[in-house]
PLY file of the C-alpha trace (Angstrom):
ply
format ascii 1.0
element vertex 436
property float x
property float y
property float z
element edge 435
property int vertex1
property int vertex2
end_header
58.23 46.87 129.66
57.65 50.09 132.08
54.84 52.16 131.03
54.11 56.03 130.99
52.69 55.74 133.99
55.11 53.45 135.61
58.25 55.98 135.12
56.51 59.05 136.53
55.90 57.32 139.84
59.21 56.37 139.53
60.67 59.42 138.67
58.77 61.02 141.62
59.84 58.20 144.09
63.57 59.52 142.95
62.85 63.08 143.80
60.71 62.38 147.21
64.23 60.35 147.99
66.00 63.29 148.13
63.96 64.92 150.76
63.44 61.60 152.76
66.51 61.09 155.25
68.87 58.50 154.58
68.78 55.39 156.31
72.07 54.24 157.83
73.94 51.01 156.88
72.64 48.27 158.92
75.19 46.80 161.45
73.27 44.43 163.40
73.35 41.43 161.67
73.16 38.25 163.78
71.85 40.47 166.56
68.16 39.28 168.19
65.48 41.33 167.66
64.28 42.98 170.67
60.77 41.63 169.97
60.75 38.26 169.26
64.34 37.25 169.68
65.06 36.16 165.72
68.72 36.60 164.36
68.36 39.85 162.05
68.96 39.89 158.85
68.19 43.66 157.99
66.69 46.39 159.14
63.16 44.69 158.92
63.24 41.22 161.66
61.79 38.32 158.64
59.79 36.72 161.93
57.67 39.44 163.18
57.98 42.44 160.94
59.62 44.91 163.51
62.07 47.99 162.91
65.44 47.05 163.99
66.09 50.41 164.41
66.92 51.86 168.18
64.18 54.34 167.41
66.55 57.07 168.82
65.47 60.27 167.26
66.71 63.82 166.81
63.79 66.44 167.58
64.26 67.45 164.02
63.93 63.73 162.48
60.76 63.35 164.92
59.21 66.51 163.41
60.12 65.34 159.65
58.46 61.88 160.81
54.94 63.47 162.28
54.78 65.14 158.78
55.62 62.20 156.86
53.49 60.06 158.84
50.11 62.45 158.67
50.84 63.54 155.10
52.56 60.21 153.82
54.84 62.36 151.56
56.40 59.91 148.91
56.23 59.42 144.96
52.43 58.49 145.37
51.30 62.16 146.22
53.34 63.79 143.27
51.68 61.30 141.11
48.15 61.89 142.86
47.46 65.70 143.14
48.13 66.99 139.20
45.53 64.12 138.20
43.27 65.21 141.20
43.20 68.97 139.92
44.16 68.74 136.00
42.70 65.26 134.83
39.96 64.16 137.42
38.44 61.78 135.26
41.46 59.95 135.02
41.91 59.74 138.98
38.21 58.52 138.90
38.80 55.82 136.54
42.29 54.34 138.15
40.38 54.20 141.70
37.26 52.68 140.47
39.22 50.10 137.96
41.63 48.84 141.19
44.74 51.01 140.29
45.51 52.08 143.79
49.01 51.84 144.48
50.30 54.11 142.41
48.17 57.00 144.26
47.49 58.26 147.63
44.41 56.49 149.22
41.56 58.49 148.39
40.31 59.30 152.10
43.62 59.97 154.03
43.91 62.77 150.86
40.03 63.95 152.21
41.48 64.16 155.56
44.62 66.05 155.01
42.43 68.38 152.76
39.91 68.89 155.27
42.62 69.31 157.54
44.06 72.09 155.70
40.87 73.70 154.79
39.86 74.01 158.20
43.63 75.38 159.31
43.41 77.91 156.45
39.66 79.23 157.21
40.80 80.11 160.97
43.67 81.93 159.36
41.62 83.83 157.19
39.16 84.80 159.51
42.05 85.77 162.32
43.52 87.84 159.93
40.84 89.56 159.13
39.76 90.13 162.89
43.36 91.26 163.29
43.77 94.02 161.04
39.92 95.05 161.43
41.21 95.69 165.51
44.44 97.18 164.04
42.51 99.72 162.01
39.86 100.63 164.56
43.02 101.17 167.08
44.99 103.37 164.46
41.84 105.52 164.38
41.58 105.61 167.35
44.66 106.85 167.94
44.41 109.76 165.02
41.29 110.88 167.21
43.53 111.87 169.63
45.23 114.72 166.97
43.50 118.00 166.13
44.10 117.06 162.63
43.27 113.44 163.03
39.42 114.64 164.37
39.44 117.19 161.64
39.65 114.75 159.18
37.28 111.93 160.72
34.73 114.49 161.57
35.04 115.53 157.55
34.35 112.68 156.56
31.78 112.55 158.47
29.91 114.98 156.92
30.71 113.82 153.36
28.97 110.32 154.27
26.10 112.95 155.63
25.81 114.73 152.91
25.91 111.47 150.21
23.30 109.54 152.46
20.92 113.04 152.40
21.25 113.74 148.97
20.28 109.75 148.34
17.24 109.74 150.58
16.17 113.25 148.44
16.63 111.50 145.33
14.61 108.30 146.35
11.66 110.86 147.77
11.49 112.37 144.59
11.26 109.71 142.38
9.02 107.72 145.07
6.73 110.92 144.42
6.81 111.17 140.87
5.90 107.97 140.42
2.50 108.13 143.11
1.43 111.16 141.05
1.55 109.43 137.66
-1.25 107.08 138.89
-4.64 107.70 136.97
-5.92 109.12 139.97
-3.48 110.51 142.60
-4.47 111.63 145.78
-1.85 114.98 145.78
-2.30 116.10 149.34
-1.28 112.48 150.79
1.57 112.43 148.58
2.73 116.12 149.30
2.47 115.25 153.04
4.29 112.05 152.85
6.98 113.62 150.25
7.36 116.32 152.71
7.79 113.81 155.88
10.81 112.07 153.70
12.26 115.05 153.41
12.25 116.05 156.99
13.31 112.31 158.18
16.58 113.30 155.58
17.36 116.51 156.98
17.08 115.70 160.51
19.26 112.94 159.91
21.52 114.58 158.33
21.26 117.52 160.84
22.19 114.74 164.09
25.69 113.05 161.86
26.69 116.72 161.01
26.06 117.74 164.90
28.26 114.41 165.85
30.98 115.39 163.50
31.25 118.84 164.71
31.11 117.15 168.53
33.93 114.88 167.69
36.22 117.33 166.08
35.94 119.76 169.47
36.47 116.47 171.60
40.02 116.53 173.02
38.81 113.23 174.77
37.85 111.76 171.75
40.91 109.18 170.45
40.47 107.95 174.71
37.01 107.37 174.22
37.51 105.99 170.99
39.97 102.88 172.60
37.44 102.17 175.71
33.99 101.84 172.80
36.46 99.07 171.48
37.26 97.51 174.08
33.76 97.25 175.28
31.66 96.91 172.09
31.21 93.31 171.88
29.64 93.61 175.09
27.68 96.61 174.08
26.32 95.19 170.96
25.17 92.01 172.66
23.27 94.14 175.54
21.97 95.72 172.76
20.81 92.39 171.07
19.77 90.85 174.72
17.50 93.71 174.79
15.84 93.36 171.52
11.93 93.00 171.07
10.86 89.98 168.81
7.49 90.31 169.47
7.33 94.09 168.30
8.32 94.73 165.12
9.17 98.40 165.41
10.98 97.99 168.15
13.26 95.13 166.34
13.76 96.96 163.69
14.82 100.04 165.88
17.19 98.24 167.85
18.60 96.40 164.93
19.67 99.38 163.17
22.13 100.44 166.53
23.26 97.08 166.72
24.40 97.42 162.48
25.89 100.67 163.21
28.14 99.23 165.88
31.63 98.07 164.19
31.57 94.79 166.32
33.96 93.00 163.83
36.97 95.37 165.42
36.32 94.66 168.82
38.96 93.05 170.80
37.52 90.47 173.58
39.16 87.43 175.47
38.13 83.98 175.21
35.44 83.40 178.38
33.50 80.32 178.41
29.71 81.82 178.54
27.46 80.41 181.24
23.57 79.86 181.12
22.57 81.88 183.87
22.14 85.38 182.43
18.12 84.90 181.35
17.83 83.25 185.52
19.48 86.04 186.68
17.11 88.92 184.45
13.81 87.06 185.40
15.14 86.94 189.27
15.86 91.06 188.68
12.47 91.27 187.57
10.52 89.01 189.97
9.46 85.87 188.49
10.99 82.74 187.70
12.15 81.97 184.55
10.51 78.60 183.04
12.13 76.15 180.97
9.78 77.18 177.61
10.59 81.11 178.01
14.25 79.78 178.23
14.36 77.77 174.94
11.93 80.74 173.46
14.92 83.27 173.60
17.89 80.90 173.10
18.63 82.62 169.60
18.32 85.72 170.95
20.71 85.09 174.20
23.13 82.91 172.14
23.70 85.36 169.34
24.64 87.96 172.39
26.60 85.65 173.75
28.49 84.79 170.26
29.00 88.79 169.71
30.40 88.90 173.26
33.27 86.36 172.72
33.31 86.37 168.78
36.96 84.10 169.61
35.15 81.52 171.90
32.30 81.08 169.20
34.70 80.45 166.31
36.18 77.69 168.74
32.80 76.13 168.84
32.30 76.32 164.89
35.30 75.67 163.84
35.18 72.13 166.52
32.45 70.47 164.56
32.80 71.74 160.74
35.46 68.92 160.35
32.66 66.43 162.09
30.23 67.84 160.21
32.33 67.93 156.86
32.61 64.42 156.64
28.32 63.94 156.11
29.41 65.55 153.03
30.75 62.21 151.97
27.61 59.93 151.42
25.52 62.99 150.43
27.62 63.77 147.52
28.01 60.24 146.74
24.28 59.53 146.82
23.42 61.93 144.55
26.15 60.42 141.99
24.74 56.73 142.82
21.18 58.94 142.11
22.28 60.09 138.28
23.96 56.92 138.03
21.75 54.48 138.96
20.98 53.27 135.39
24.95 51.78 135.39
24.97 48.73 137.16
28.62 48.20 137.42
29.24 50.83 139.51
28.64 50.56 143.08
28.02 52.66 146.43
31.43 52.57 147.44
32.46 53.97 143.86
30.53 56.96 144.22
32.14 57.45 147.53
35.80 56.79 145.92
34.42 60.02 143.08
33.05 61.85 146.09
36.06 61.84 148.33
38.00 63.17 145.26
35.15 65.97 144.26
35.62 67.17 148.55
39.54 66.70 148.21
39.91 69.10 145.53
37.49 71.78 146.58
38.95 71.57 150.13
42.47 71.81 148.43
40.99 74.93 146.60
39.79 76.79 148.92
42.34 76.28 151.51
44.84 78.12 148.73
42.54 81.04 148.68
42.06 81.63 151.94
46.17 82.05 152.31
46.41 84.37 149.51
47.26 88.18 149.93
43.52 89.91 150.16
44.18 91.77 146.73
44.27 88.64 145.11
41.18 86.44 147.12
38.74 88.80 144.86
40.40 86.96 141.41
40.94 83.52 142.66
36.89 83.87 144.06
36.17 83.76 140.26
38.55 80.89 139.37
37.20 78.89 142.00
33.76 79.65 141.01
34.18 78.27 137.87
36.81 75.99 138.02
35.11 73.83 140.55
31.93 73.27 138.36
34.41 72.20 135.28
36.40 69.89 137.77
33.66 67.95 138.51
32.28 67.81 134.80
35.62 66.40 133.66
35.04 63.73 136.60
31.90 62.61 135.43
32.89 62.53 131.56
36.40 60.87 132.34
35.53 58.77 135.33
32.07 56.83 134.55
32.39 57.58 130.44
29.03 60.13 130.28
28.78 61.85 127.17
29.22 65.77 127.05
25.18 66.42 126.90
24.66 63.46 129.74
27.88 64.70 131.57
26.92 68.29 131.58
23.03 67.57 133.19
24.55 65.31 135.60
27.14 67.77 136.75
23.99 70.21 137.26
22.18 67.76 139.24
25.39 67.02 141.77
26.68 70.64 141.90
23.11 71.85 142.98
22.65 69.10 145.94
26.25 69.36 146.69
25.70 73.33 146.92
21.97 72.87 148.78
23.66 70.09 150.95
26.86 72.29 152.12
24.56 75.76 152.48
22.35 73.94 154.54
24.62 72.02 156.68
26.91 75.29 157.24
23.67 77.29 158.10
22.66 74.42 160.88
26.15 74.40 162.10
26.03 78.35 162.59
22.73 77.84 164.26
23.66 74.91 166.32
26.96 76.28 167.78
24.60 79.34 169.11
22.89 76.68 170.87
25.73 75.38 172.54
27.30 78.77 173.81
0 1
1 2
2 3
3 4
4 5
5 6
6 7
7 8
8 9
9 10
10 11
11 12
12 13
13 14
14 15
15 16
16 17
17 18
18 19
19 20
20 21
21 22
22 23
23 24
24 25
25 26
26 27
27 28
28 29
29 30
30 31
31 32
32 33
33 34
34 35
35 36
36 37
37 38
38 39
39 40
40 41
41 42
42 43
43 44
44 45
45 46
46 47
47 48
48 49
49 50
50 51
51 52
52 53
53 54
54 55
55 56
56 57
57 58
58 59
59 60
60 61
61 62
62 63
63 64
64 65
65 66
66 67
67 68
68 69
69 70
70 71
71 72
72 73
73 74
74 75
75 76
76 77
77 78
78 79
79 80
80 81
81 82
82 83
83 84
84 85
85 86
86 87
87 88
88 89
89 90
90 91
91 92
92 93
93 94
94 95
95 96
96 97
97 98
98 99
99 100
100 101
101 102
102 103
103 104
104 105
105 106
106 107
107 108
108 109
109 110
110 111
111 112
112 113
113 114
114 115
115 116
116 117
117 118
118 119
119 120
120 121
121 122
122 123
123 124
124 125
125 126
126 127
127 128
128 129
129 130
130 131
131 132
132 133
133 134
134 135
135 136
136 137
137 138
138 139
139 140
140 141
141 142
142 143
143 144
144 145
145 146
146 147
147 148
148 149
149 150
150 151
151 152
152 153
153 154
154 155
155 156
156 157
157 158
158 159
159 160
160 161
161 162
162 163
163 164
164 165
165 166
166 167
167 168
168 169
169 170
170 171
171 172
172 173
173 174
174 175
175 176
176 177
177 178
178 179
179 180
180 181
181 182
182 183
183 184
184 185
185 186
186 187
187 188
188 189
189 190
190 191
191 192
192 193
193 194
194 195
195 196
196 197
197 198
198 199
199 200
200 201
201 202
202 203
203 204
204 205
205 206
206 207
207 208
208 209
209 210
210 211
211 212
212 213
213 214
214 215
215 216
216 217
217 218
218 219
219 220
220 221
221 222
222 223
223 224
224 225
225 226
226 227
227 228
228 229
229 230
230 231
231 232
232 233
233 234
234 235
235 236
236 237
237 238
238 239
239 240
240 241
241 242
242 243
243 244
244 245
245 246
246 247
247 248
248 249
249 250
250 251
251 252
252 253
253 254
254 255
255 256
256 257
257 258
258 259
259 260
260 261
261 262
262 263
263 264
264 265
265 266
266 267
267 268
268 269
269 270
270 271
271 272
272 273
273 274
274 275
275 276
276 277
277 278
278 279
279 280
280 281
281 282
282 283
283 284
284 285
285 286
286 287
287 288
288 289
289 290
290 291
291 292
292 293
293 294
294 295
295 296
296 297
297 298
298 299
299 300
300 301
301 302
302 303
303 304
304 305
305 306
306 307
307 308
308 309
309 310
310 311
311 312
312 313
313 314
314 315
315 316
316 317
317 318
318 319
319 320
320 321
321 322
322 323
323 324
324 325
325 326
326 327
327 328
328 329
329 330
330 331
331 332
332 333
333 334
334 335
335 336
336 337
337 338
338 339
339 340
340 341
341 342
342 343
343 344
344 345
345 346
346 347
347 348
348 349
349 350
350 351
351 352
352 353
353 354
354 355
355 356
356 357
357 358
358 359
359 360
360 361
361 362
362 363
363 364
364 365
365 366
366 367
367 368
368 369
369 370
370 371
371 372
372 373
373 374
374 375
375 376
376 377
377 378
378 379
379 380
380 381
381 382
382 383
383 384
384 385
385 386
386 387
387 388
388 389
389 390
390 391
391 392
392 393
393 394
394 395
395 396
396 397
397 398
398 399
399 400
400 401
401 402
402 403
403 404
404 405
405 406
406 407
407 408
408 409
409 410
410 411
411 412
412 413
413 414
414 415
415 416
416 417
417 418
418 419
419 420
420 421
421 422
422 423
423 424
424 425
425 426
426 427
427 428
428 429
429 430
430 431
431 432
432 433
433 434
434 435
């Protein structure tokens, strides 16, 4: 007698037929097989397992094959990916119990997931680049209107005015708080009240002078298109140039670097060499020494990675799927670690739960970052909270926790899975600076 189970895969077999292409009738009987030489009997030789087939394909039946073959898209998937993002527990429980072949094997859905998670993060982060050079060009081009610098250099002034009005306000109430101490010393505070208030006007006096500069610009919208072509190099003189052993200088030369719009900038992949800091210590007369090298490697490789923003996404985006995969045996670890009272489980278990817990999040994600940007905001929150209850139901359905024991145990995991992927993603960043 069929069971519940055994019709769905059925049924999906039946539909993933109808996408599959049909095999023709076999008409070599008797023929040798080009292998081993047996009579064939079917498509399949019974000696030495070999397609009869020619093996003659159409460029279309190739490309349908390459999917099929990297995806295996049959009955198993359709019965796989509701249970991996509706009832993970049960998923859990069929891999850890031995009932494999009615589902996809658990890592070649981790790879395909991490596959498409890494596919969908580049196109998120391209698109964004994109339209961020798109707008920076468009208003660019509106500079080059009367009306167009009329407007920017209005605006302008509005963001002048807001940012004076909110420095005032924070003066004020900075003041009025010093003088309610039991004993205030009024001059000092006067004097320092009165130096936040000059700071604000002068301030606001320079953006309302650039405003009024830009509007009588007829040049403007020209110089507008060669500050974007050049800013990534700008910004990262501009870092190169920074002072990490003075603080007021940093902090100076940070706040020009923050005003610069880098993320529009439009640059061409260049492979960065290593002999800017030679040639700067050459300029200036001494020899630059392996220690002062390694001493300013953030600093040169974070110019560098502003420079050729396309080039250092390259880099990252080369080892996250490397490094995505330590996320394996960390995550199952820390289920062997809550778990370590049940015997009957074992190490490769955990890993089984694990690659499930990384297939679905990977799964997630990837359909957020292809979603129109209105909607990324809202799905954010679904994934935020979805995730968390995915891997509770997990740990209640797959290893049989109660609720209270199910719910601290899905604390435990979600903060060293959280800890583990912040930390990893943070070296990664770090480490492809290193390597530009």
């Amino acid at each position: 007698m069929m069971t519940g189970a055994d019709l769905d895969t059925a049924a999906a077999d039946s539909v993933a037929s109808l996408v599959r292409p049909k095999k023709r009738p076999f008409t070599q009987q008797g023929e040798p097989c080009k292998n081993c030489g047996t009579a064939l009997e079917g498509w399949y030789c019974y000696s030495c397992g070999q397609n009869a087939d020619t093996h003659h394909r159409s460029i279309l039946h190739l490309i349908w094959e390459a999917i099929e073959g990297m995806f295996h898209l049959d009955g198993r998937l359709a019965n796989t990916l509701p249970l991996l993002f509706f009832r993970p527990g049960k998923l859990a429980k069929d891999y850890m119990e031995g009932r494999i072949a009615r589902h996809v094997p658990p890592f070649r859905t981790f790879l395909v997931s991490l596959l498409l998670f890494i596919f969908s993060a580049e196109h998120l982060i391209h698109n964004f680049r994109h339209e961020q050079e798109l707008r920076a060009e468009k208003e660019a081009h509106a500079l080059m209107t009367p009306a167009g610098r009329k407007a920017k250099a209005d605006e302008m002034r509005q963001e002048a005015t807001e940012a004076r009005d909110e420095r005032l306000a924070a003066a004020i109430e900075q003041r009025d708080e010093a003088l309610k101490e039991p004993t205030p010393d009024k001059a000092a505070i006067a004097a320092e009240y009165a130096e936040d208030v000059k700071m604000a006007e002068e301030r606001y006096a320079s953006k309302t002078a650039e405003a009024q500069a830009l509007q009588n610009n007829p040049n403007a919208g020209a110089e507008a298109l060669a500050q974007i072509k050049n800013k990534g190099s700008k910004a990262a003189d501009q870092i190169r140039s920074l002072n990490f052993e003075d603080p007021t200088k940093l902090e100076s030369s940070a706040n020009k670097i923050a005003e610069a719009q880098v993320a529009g900038s439009k640059v061409n992949i260049v492979v960065p060499d290593q002999a800017r800091i030679k040639e700067q210590a050459a300029a200036s007369g001494h020899e630059t020494t392996a220690k002062e090298t390694s001493k300013y490697w953030f600093k040169e490789g974070l110019a560098k990675a502003v420079a050729n923003p396309d080039y250092y996404l390259l880099v990252t985006f080369g080892w996250a799927h490397r490094l995505a995969v330590l996320l394996l045996p960390i995550i199952g670890l820390s289920l062997a670690l809550v778990y370590v009272n049940r015997r009957q489980y074992f190490i490769y278990d955990h890993l089984l739960v694990a690659t499930n817990l990384l297939s679905f999040s990977f799964l997630l994600w990837a359909l957020v970052f292809i979603l129109p940007q209105p909607l990324i905001g809202a799905a954010l929150t679904i994934v935020i909270l979805w995730s968390p209850v995915n891997l509770f139901q997990t740990l209640r359905g797959g290893y049989g926790s109660t609720i209270i024991g199910a719910l601290f145990k899905t604390s435990i995991v979600w903060f060293s899975s959280i800890t583990a992927f912040a930390t990893m993603l943070s070296g990664l960043l770090l480490f492809t600076l290193s390597q530009m």
